[in-house]
N, C-alpha and C positions, 0 to 999 in steps of 0.2 A: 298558514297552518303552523300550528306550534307545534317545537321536538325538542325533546330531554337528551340531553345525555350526560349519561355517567362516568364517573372515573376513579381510579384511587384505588379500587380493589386488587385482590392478591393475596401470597401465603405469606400466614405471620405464624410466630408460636405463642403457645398458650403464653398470656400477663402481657404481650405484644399491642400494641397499637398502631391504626391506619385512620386515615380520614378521605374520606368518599368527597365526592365534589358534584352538583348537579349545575347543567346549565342551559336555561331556555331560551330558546330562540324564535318569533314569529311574536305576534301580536298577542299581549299576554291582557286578559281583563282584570283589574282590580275592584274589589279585593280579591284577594284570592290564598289561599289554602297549598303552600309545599309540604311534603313529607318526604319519608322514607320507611318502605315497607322491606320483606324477604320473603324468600323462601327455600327454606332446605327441602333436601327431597324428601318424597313420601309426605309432605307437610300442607298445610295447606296456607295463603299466603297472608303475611299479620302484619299488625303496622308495629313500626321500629319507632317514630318520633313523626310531630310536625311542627307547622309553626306559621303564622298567620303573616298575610304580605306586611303587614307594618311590622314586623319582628318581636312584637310586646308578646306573646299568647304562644307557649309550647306546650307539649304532648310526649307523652313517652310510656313504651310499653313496661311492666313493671321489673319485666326481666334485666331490663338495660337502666333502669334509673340508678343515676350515680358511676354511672359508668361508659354513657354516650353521651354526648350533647351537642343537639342540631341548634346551627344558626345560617344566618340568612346575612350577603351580603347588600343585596338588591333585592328590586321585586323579582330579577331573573337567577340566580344564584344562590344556590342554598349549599351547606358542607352539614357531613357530619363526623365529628370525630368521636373515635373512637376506642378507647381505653381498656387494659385489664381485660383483653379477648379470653376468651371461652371457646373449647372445641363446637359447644353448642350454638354458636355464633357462626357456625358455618353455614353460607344459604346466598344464594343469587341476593344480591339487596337491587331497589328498583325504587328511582325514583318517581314522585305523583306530581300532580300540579292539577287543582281543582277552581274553575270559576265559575260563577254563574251554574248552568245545568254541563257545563261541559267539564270534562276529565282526560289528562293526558298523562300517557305512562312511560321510560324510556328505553331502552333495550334492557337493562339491568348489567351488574359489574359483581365477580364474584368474588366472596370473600371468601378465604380457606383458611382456619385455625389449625394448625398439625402441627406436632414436635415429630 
């Protein structure tokens, strides 16, 4: 059985930077599809970046372009760093991992923007 888990989150201040860490464990199938989505509350949940098991092919929502950027160490290990926070940057982030018809999600790690 595969499981995600997250790390890295926590309170930064606005222009601040953190960088997230995903790491999978169980039998993963290639190819396969990492990201990283969120959700603030009251929101509904969006994707943040991904990026494809061979690492060539990313994704990013437009809010974050230029200002996050997801990479991938392995096929089990993916980061994102994260740059130039924004209060609206506040929201559980949760990492994915897609293969074949299967999808796995991970606890989520929260990140809080506040001066």
């Amino acid at each position: 059985q595969v499981q995600l888990v997250e790390s890295g989150g926590g309170l930064v201040q606005p222009g601040g930077s953190l960088r997230l860490s995903c790491a999978a464990s169980g039998t993963i199938g290639v190819p396969n599809l990492m990201g990283w989505y969120r959700q603030a509350p009251g929101k509904q949940r969006e994707l943040v970046a991904d990026i494809t098991s061979g690492g060539g092919i990313t994704g990013y929502a437009e809010s974050v372009k230029g200002r996050f950027t997801i990479s991938r160490a392995n096929v089990r290990n993916i980061f994102l760093q994260m740059n130039s926070l924004k209060p609206d940057d506040t929201a559980v982030y949760y990492c994915n991992l897609r293969y074949g018809v299967s999808e796995v999600w991970g606890q989520g790690t929260l990140v809080t923007v506040s001066s």
